[in-house]
KOLTORBA-381674 format. One record per residue (C-alpha): residue in one letter; x, y, z. Coordinates in pm, whole numbers, plus 50000, padded with zeros to 5 digits. Layout:
BEGIN
AXYZ...
This chain:
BEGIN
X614294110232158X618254098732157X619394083432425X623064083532604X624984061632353X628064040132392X630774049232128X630394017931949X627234000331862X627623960731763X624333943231658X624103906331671X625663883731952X626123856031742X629573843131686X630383878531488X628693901431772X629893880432047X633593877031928X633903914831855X632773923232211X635293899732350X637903914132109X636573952132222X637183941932603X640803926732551X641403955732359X640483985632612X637473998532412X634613992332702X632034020432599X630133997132379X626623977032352X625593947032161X622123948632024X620463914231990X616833914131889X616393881532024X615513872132373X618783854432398X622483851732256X623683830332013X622613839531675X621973808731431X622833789331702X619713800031904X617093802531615X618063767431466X616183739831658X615473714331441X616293677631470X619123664131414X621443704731424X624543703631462X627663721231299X629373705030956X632973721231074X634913697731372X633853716231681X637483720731841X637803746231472X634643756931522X634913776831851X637143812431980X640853806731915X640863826232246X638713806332413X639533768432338X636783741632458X639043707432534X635493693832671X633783691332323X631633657832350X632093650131942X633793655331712X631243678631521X628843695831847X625393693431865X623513725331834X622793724532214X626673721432292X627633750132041X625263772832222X625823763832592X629583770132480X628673806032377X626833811832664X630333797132886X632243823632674X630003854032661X630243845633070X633663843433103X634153873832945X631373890633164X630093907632796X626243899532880X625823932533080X626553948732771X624153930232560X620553948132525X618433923032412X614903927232259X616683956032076X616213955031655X617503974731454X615303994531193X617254019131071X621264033831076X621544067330930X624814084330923X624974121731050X627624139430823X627464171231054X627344149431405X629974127431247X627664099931418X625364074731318X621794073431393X620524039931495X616654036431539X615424009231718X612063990431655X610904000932015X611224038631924X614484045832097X617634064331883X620964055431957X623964078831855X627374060731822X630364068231683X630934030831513X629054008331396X629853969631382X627133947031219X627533911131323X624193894631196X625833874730933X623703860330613X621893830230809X618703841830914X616473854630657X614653819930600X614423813130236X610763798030186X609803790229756X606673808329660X605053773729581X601733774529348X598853764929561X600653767029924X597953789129993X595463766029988X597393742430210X595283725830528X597763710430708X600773726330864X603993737930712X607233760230848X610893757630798X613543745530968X615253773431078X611613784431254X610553745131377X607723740231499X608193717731822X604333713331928X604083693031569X604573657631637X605323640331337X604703607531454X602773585631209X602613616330958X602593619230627X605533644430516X606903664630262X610443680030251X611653702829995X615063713929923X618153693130024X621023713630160X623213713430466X620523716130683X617623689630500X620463661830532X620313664830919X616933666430976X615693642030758X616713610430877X615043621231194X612023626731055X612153595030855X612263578431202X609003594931341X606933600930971X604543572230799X605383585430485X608373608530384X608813626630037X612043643829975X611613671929673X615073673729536X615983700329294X619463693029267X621963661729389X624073674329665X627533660529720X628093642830002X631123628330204X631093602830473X631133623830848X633783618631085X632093621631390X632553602631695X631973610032069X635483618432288X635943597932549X636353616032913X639503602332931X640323618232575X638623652932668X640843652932997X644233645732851X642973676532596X641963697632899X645153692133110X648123681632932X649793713932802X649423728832428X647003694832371X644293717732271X646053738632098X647843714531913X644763692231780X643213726931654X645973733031439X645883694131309X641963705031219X642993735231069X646043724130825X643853690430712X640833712430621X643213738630465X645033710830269X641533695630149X640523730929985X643653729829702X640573721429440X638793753729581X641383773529576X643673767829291X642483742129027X639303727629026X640783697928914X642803692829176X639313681329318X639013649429176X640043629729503X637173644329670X634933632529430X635853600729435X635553595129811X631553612729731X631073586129478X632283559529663X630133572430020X627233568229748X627443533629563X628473521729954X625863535030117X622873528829806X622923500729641X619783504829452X621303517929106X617623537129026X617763558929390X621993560929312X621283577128972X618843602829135X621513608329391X624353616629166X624913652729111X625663663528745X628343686928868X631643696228954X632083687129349X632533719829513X630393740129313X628013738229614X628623729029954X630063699730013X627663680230316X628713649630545X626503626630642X626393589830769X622473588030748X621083605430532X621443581630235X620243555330475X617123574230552X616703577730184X616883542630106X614193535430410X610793522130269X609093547830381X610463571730207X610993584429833X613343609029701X611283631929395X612833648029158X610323660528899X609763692329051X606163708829189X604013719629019X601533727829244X600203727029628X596473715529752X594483715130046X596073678530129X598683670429921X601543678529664X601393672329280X604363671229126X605223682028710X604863649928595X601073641728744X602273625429086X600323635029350X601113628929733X598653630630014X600833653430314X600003663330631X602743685030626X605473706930473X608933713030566X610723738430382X615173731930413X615803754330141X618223773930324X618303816030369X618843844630151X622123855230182X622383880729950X619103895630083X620103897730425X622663920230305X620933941730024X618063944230251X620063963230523X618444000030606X621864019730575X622084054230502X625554067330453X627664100830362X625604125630211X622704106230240X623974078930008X621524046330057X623694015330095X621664000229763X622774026629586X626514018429660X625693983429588X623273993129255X626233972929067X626313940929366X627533935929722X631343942729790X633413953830082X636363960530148X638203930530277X635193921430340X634873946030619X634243980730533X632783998230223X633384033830089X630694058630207X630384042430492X632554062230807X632844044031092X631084012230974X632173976931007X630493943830878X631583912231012X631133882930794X630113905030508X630563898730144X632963870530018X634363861230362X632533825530353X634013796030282X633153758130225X636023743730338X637083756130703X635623772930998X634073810330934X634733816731321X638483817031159X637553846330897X635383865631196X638363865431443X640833883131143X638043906331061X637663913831457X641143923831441X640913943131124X638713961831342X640503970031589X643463978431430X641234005331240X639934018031567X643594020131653X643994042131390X641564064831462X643214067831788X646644076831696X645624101631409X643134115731688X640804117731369X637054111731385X636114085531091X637704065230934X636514049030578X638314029230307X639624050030002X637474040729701X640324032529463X641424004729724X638263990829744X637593990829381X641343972329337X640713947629596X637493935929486X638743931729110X641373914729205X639053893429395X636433886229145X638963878628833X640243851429077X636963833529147X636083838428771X638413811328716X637493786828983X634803763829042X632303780629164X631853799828857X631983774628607X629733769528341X626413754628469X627193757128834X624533774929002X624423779429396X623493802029680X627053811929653X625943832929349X624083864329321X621013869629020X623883882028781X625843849228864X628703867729012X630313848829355X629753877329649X630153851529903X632723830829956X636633840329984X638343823029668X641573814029908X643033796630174X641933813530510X645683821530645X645943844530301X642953863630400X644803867330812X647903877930644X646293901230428X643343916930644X644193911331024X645903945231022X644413975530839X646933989130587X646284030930696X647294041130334X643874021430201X641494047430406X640844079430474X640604096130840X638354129930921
């Protein structure tokens, strides 16, 4: 049975949910609700716990333009900061009576007759809005390897976007797999706590020195009352980061400073030439994510622990045998092999115009337009959707211009008095060629790089292949001659 329904429907109240809300409010659009299937806000930042979480971009970047934080405590927040600061902002912006939480979305089906979509909700209920807004972002559909055996497993095992706390893993005998952005954070704090640590590396990430430190109070005041301070050490943060991307963005060899500074982290930080050989990646820095990290290597280089590199071939009831006949006695298994990003989008229930299923659309891969909005679709709006992520700067950056893209469509829909509003298909189609035949040419799809960036066909459908201020001065207002209105 459908319920009264707010004109606009925004699901997620991570940063993407939360920022369009604020954006909705500043903007005069107040008939809206955030759905948040959680029992709280926040998004990644509420369903990460692990040890060691915190955020890889400086925190002063990594926050509202809007909404500056002077009080940061480091240079790069803990996860606990990050969240009590979206909590502070959803606050100040009195959006959390407009968040429903315990509210999941199954289903959106668009009416072509209602002009309206049809959300239905994993309690039963149907909402009817006129827009939709998705904000859940590609971070949170854990991504655990089908491991031979795991089955058979005695002892406990989870991931580290789904910790569990009640395991202590004091005295423990441990097994990580995978080594990304979030296994380099966690696992000198389990090396601390574990007996034993094994570290299943697939492939050598790059990694930079971090630099983190702690602000002084005296430091966060002068930021927090001297006029413009704030403001002013953002946009330091921004330009160096921007400046740091050139290799990303125009040449990959225009790289080879950052490289150098990896290599030199390495040998400084591992002097044991047999560990520093299985440490060295056998690729182009910035093919994957670049990490920081003062400990990690450290941890590595602990006597308790050893870094394996031959692969699994198979799970028992108490250990882990590896391809070439090792076998490791485990009490436990940590998976921090990341999410599926591409999933989380593909795997989206969306039924558009003329009962078009949003596979179908995407039967030839993921693309928006600008990243935002995708022909088919009326009314429908994706924050942080494909090839808006980056590896170099802050994607709260890229969801503030798409917020205003937003808008600025909404606008439209005003003025014209019209009742959807959709990108043309042409536009789309140019935009996204345009798109792809740049990122053919840079790293991230050069031969033999293979990352998460990258869908099964190889083709980059996440990351934008520019600097971010191209994508605000290209996207942050909606050109009306690339859509049609009804």
């Amino acid at each position: 049975m459908a319920e009264r329904t707010p004109a606009i429907v925004i699901i997620g109240s991570g940063f993407a949910g939360l920022g369009m809300a604020i954006g909705l409010k500043r903007s005069g659009f107040h008939d809206f609700v955030v759905l948040e299937k959680s029992d709280a806000l926040g998004g990644t930042w509420h369903d990460n716990t692990y040890p060691g979480c915190a955020c890889d971009v400086p925190s002063h970047m990594y926050s509202f333009s809007f909404a500056l934080n002077p009080g940061w405590t480091r240079m790069f927040a803990p996860q606990p900061e990050i969240r009590a600061y979206m909590e502070r902002t959803a606050d100040a912006y009195r959006v959390r009576d407009h968040i429903r939480f315990g509210s999941a979305v199954e289903s959106m089906e668009y009416d072509d007759a209602a002009r309206r979509w049809n959300l239905a909700l994993a309690d039963g209920s149907v909402l009817t809005p006129r827009a939709v807004v998705t904000g859940v972002g590609a971070l949170h559909i854990p991504s655990v390897p089908d491991l031979p055996g795991i089955e058979r497993f005695r002892g406990t095992a989870f991931h580290s976007a789904e910790w569990d706390h009640s395991y202590d893993l004091t005295g423990k005998r441990v097994a990580v797999v995978g080594t990304g952005a979030s296994a380099i954070q966690f696992v000198p704090e389990v090396a601390r706590k574990a007996d034993d640590l094994v570290v299943f590396q697939r492939t050598a990430p790059w990694i930079q020195p971090k630099p983190d430190r702690a602000f002084s109070p005296r430091t966060r005041a002068l930021l927090e009352k001297v006029p413009g301070a704030a403001r002013a050490f953002r946009d330091g943060i921004y330009w160096t980061l921007e400046a740091r991307a050139v290799g990303f963005t125009l040449d990959p060899r225009l790289s080879a400073p950052q490289e150098r500074i990896a290599r030199w982290h390495l040998r400084h930080q591992v002097p044991d030439p047999e560990l520093r050989a299985r440490l060295t990646p056998d690729y182009r820095i910035g093919c994957k994510r670049i990490l920081l990290s003062n400990d990690y290597y450290p941890a590595l280089a602990r006597p308790n622990v050893r870094v394996e590199t031959s692969g699994i071939a198979e799970v028992r009831e108490h250990s882990v045998l590896t391809r070439d006949g090792r076998e490791y006695e485990v009490d436990c298994v940590i998976y921090g092999t990341g999410f599926k990003v591409t999933d989380a989008l593909t795997d989206l229930r969306v039924t558009g115009r003329g009962g078009v299923k949003l596979q179908e659309i995407w039967a030839d891969g993921i693309e928006a337009h600008r990243g935002t909005t995708i022909p088919g679709l009326p009314n429908f709006f994706m924050l942080l959707g494909p090839n808006t992520g980056l590896g170099h700067n802050s994607v709260v950056f890229m969801i503030e211009v798409q917020i205003q893209h937003v808008l600025s469509c909404l606008r439209l829909l005003q003025e014209r008095g019209a009742d959807t509003i959709e990108p043309k298909p042409q536009a789309s189609r140019r935009f996204n060629d345009r798109l792809q035949r740049r990122l053919r040419r840079l790293v991230w799809n050069e031969g033999g790089c293979r990352s998460w960036y990258l869908d099964a066909q190889g083709v980059n459908r996440t990351l934008w292949p520019g600097h971010t201020f191209e994508f605000w001065h290209t996207t942050r207002k909606a050109n009306p001659t690339e859509f049609t209105f009804d």
